[in-house]
C-alpha positions as CSV (number, residue, x, y, z in Angstrom):
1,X,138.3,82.4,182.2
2,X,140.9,85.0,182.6
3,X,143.1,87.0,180.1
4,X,146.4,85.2,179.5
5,X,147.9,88.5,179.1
6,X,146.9,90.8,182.1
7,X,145.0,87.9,184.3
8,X,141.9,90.2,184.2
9,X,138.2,87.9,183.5
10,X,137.6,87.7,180.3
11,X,134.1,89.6,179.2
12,X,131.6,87.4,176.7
13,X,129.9,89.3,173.7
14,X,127.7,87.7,171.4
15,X,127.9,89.0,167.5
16,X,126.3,87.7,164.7
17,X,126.0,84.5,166.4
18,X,129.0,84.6,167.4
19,X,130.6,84.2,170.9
20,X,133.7,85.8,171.2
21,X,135.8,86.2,174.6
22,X,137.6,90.1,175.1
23,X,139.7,91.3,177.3
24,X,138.5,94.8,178.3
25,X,141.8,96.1,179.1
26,X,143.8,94.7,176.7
27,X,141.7,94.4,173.8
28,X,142.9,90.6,173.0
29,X,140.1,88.4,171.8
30,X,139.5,84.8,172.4
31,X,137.2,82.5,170.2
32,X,135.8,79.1,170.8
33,X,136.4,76.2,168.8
34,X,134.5,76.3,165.6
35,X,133.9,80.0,165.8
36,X,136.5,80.9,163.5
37,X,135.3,78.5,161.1
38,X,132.3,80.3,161.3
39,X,134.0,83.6,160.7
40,X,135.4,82.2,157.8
41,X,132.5,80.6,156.2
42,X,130.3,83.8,156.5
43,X,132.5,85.8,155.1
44,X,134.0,83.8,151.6
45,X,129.8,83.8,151.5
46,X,129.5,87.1,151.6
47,X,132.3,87.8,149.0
48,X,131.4,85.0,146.5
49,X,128.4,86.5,144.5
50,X,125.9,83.9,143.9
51,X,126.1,84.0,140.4
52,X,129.5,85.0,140.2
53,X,130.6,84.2,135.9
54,X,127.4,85.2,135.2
55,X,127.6,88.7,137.0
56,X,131.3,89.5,135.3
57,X,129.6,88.2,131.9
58,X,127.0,91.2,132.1
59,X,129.2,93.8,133.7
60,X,130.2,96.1,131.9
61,X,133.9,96.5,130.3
62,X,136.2,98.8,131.7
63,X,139.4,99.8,129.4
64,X,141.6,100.5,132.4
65,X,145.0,98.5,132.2
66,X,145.1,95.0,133.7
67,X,147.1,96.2,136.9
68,X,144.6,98.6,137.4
69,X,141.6,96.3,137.3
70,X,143.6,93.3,139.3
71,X,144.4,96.2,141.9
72,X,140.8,98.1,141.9
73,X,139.5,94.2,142.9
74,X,141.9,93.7,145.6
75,X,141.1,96.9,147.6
76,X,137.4,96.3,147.5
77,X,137.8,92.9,148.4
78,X,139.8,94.4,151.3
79,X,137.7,96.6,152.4
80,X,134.6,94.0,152.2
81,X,136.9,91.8,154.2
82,X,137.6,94.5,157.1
83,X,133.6,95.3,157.1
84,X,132.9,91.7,157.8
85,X,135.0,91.5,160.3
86,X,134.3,95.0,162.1
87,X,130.6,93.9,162.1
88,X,131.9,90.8,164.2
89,X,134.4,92.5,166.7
90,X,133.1,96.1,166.7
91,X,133.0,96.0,170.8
């Protein structure tokens, strides 16, 4: 299969179970059907904790403002989200 961008064969790397098409000039990546659901699926698993009310129940209270806690949980959701997915296309 070539790149639709610069025509070039596309290489084939395996990751986590993974097979993922690259171009290695470009950079673009290509993914078979059903592999993004797979991309998805590992990682909302890896984010959900597996007892997740009971693991904010026995966590202890922190007496920063609301903001602060709603944005403290985005970024380290974002940043578990980017390490997910530079594990996968780290090539």
């Amino acid at each position: 299969m070539h790149c639709p961008s610069c025509l070039i064969d596309l290489q084939i790397t395996e990751r986590q179970g993974i097979e993922i098409d690259y171009c290695p000039k470009c950079r673009g990546v290509w993914l078979d059907r059903g592999e993004l659901d797979k991309i998805i699926e590992r990682t909302v698993s890896q984010i959900t904790p597996a007892g997740g009310a009971v693991a904010a129940a026995s966590a202890p209270m922190n007496t920063g403002s609301a903001a602060s806690l709603k944005a403290d949980k985005k970024k380290k959701k974002s940043k578990l989200y980017k390490s997910i997915l530079e594990e996968i296309f780290d090539f």
